[in-house]
N, C-alpha and C positions, 0 to 999 in steps of 0.2 A: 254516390258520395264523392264529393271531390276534395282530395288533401290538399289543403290550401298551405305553403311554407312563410313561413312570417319573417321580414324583413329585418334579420340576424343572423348572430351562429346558435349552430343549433349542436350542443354535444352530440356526439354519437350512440356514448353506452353506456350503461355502468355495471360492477361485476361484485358477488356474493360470494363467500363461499365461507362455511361451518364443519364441526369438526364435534360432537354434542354424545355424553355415554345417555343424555336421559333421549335419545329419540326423536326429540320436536324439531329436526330438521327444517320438515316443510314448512312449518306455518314460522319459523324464524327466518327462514330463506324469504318470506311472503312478506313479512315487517320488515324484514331489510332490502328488499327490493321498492317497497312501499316508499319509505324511506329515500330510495334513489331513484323516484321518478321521473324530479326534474331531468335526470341526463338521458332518459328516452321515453318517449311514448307512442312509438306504433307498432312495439310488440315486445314479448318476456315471454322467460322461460326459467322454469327449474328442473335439476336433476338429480337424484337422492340415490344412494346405493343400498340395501340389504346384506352386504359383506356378499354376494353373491351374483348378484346381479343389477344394473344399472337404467331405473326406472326414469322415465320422464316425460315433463309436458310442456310444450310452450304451441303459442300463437300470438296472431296480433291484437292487439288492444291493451289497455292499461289494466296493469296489475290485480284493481278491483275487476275487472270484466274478465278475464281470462279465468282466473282462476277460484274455485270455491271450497265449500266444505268436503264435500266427495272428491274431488281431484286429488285436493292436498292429502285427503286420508291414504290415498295409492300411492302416495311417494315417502313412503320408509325408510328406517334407515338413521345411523350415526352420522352418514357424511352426505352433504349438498354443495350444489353450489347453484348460484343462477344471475338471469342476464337481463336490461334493460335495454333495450337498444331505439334508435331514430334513423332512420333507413335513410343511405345517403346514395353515392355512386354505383352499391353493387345492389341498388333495388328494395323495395320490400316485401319480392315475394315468402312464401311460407316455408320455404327451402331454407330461405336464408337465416330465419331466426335460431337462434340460440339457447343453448347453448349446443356445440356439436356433441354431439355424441358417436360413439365409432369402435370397432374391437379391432385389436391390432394382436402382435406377438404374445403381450402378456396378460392379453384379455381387456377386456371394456377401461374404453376413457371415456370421459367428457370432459368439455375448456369451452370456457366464454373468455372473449378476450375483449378491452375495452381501446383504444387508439386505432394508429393505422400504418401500414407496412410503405415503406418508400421503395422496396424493390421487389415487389410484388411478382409483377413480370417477368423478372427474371429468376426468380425463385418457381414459380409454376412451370416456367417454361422447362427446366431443369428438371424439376420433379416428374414434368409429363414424359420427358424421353427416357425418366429410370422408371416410367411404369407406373408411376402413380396417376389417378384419376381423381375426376372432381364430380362432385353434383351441385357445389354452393359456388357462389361469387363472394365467401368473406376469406379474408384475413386468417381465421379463425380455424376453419378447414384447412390452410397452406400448412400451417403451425403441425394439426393433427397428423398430417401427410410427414410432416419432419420430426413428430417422436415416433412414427411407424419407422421411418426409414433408420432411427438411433436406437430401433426396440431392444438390443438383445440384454439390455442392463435394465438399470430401477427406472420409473420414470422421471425422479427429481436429475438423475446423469443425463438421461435422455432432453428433458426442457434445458439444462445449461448448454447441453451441444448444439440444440435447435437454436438456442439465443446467438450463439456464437455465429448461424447466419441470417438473424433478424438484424435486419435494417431500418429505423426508423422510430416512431413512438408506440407502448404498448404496457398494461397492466393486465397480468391474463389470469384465472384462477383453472384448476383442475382436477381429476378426481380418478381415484379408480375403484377399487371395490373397496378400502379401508380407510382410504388417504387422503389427505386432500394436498394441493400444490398452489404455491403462488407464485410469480414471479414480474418483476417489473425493469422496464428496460434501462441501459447502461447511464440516460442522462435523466431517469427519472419523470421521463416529460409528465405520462398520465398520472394520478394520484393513487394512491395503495396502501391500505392500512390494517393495522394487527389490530384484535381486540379478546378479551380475557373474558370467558365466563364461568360460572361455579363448577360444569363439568366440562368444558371443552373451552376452542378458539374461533374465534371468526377472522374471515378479511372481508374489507370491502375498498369500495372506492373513496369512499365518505369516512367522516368519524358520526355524522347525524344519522349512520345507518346500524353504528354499533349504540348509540344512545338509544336509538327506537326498539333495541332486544333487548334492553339491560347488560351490555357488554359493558367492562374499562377498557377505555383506550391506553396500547400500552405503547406502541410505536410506528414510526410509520416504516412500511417494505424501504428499507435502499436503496438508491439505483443500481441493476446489474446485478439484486440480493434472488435468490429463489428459497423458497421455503417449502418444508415438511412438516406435515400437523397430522398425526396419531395417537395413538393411544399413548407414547411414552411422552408427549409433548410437542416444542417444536424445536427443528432440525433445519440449520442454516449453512447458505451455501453464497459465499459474498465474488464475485469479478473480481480476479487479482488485481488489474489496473482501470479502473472504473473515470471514464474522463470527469471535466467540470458540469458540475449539474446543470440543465437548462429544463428548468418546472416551469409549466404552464401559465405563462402573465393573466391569462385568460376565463381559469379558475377560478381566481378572486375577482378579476372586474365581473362575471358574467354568470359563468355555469355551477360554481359549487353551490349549497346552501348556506344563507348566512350565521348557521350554527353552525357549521363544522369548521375543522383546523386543519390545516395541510400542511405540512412538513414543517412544523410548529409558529406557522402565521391562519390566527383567527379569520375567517373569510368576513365577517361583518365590520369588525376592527379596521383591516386594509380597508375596506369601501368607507368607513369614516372619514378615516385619514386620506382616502382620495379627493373626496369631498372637500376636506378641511386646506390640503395642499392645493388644490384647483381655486380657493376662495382665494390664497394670497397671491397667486400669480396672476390672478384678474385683480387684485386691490381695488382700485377705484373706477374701474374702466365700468364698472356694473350697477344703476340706479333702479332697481326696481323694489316694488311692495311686498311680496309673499314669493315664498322659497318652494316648489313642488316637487315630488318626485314622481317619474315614470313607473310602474309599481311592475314590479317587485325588487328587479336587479338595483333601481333606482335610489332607494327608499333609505338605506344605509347610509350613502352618498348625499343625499341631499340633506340629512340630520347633518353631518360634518359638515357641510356647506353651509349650512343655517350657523351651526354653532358659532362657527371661527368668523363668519361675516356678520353676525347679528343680527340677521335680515328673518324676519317670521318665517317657521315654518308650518305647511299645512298638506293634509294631503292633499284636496284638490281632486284627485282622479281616481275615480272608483274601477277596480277590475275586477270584470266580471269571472269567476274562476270554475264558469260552469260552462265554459265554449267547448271543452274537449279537444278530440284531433281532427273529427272530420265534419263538413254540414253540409245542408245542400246551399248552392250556389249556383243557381242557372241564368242569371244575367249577371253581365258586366256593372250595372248598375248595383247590385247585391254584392260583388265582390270589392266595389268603391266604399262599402259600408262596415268592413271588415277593424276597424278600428272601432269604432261604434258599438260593435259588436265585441270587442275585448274590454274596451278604456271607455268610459265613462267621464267627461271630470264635470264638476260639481259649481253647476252656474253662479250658485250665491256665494262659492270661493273665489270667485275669478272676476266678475263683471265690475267692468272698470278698472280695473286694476294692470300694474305689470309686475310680467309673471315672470319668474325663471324657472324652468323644468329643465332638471337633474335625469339624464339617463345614461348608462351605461357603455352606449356606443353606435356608433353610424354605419352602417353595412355599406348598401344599395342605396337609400334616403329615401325611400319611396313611404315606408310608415311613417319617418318625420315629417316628411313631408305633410302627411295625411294630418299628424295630430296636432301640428303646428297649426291647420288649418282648423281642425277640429277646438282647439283652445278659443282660438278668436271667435270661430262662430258662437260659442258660449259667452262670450263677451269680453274676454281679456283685451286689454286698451294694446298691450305692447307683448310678444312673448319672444324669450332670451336664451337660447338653447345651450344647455351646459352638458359637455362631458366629460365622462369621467376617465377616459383612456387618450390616448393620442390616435389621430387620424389612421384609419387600418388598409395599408394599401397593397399589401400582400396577399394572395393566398395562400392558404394554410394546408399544409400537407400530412398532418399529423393527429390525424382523427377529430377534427371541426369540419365540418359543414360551412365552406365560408365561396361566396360568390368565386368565379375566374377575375380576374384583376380590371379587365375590359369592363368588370362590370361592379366594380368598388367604386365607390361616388366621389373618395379623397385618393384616388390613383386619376379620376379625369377632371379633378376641377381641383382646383387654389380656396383658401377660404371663403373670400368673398363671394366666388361661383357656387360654393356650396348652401351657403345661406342664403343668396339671393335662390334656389332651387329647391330648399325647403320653406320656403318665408318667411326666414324669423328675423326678429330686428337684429337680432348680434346670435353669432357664435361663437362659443369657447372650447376649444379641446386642454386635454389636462396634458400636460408634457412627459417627453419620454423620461429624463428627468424626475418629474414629479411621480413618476409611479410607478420608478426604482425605490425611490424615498420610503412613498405609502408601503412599499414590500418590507423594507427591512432596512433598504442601501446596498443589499450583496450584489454583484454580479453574476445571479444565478440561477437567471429566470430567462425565459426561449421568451423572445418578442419579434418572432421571424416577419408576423403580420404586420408587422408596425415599421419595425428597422430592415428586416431584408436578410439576416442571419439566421440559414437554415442551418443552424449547426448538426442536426439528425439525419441530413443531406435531403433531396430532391427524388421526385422519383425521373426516371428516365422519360425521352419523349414518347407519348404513345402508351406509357402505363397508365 
């Protein structure tokens, strides 16, 4: 089976964690992990305590495949937490999945962590000469190693010390035999949210993961905030000097789901309104027949598109949502088909017609390319490629999956290079501008990808 990576970013992870007197831990760990699929699919894990000891399972594959009625029945317990993850730089072996689990000073932890560390390197390296060891390549293990090395207190002391030398972006959640811990880093990059239930708390990364348990949403984690959830409730611990927020622009264009809200902006809303903002700054530069969306990230955006331009909208392209992660592919020929194989669009929508297709964003160009080609062969007379972010010429260091820069297709080509290399009659990017606007208008969103402001810093060369 060959993992084919599809020409985007690909989130990394997303993280659970519960706090419950009636017991149903596991299978609410399992609905909230369900729930946050999109942000990884080639492996999960849960871990659930008995007040005594620190049970768990994970492996690769998606949520439904991993796990079932007899797994979940062996993980007990008041307190969980669990992980989805997409296996990027430090591999997918079976080592690596999530969540860690580990006993230290005060006996068993477990932490799943969702971002990514920019001083990695030098944090290991440091760790290794006081003795510490590894068995994983995540992030996630460096963390565990630095509440062993801060053990001799509680462990919410221990994650605020450990924060104080995390560099970079990170939502982590944690556990030990009663407790659960959450904590999210000083500019808030990853997403982190509280949720209320009849006997207990959840967090996750999502608010669509506390709707799928019957949680309320009560707030979201702060930047630089750590939290404590027991039996007497929750226990907060805020960064005295916490810089200016830089939340994930990337979120709302791409990886959340368009039901959830983050740091109190609806994800399907902003994709409207990107949509809606990208129609007036093309105003009249754009004649065509029907409005499409690339489905799914697309699909919000191109309704706001439709709207504010008056231009029909339709779906157009069928996706098929039964490809999975992995297939066989043994010619090159079969790997040229891989659009085919996702996206469908729908001859008697399109033939003769011109089309605009709404999608989220340009990586590499190698799938627009494909599906640009794919429209026409269907018969589209003209198609007019719309998106909904600004050209991404960055790499991204802070837990996104996103090509090296050498191989971003708006770091080596000008507009017109770009479209004459996927074939479409015109391209449109939405401005950086414009989706400030769609956000809010604050200045308070990380758009390193786009503008080149890592403000969570870089990692070093060689990390």
């Amino acid at each position: 089976m060959a993992v084919i990576a599809a020409d985007g970013f690909h989130e990394e992870c997303g993280v659970f964690a519960i706090y419950t007197k009636n017991k149903e831990v596991a299978s609410r760990c399992y609905y909230g992990l369900f729930a946050l699929q999109h942000r990884g699919q080639e492996a999960c894990g849960i871990a659930s305590s008995n007040h005594k000891k620190i049970e768990f399972y994970k492996s690769q594959g998606l949520v439904t495949e991993v796990f079932d009625e007899d797994i979940l029945a062996k993980l007990t317990g008041s307190c969980g937490i669990g992980h989805v993850r997409y296996s990027n730089s430090d591999g997918n072996a079976d080592i690596n999945i999530q969540p860690i689990v580990a006993h230290y000073l005060q006996g068993d932890v477990a932490l799943a962590m969702n971002g990514s560390l920019t001083n990695t390197g030098k944090l290991r390296n440091w760790l290794a000469q006081s003795g510490s060891v590894f068995q994983t390549t995540t992030d996630a293990e460096l963390v565990c190693n630095l509440l062993a090395r801060y053990g001799h207190g509680s462990l919410d002391v221990s994650i605020s010390q450990a924060m104080a030398d995390l560099q970079g972006s990170y939502a982590l959640v944690a556990m030990n035999q009663d407790t659960i811990y959450a904590a999210r880093d000083p500019y808030g990059n990853r997403p982190l949210c509280i949720g209320k239930l009849p006997e207990g708390y959840c967090v996750a990364s999502e608010t669509c993961a506390l709707d799928t348990i019957g949680a309320t949403f009560i707030r979201d984690v702060r930047p630089g905030e750590t939290l404590t959830i027991d039996a007497d409730g929750i226990h907060s611990r805020d960064l005295a000097n916490p810089p200016q927020p830089a939340h994930c622009a990337f979120e709302y264009v791409y990886f959340a789901r368009p039901d959830s809200t983050i740091d109190g902006i609806n994800v399907n809303l902003s994709r409207r309104r990107m949509g809606a903002i990208l129609a007036r700054e093309i105003k009249d530069d754009l004649d065509v027949d029907v409005v499409i969306p690339v489905p799914d990230s697309g699909t919000s955006a191109a309704i706001g598109f439709a709207e504010e331009s008056g231009i029909e909208f339709t779906p157009g392209i069928l996706k098929n949502r039964y490809t999975g992660r992995t297939f066989i592919a043994p010619t090159q020929e079969m790997r040229e088909q891989l659009v085919k194989l996702k996206l469908n669009p729908i001859r008697e929508e399109l033939e003769g017609r011109r089309i605009a297709v709404v999608d989220d964003s340009i990586v590499r160009g190698t799938t627009s390319k494909r599906l640009v080609a794919l429209l026409k062969e269907r018969g589209a007379k003209e198609v007019h490629f719309l998106v909904t972010c600004p050209p991404v010429v960055n790499p991204c260091y802070y837990g996104i999956d996103t090509a090296e820069r050498d191989r971003l297709i708006a770091a080596k080509m000008d507009l017109e290079g770009m479209r004459e290399y996927i074939g479409a009659d015109s391209l449109h990017f939405l401005s950086s501008k414009g989706l400030l606007e769609a956000l809010g208008g604050e200045p308070r969103f990380c758009d390193a990808c786009i503008g080149g402001a890592y403000h969570l810093g870089i990692p070093a060369e060689g990390e």
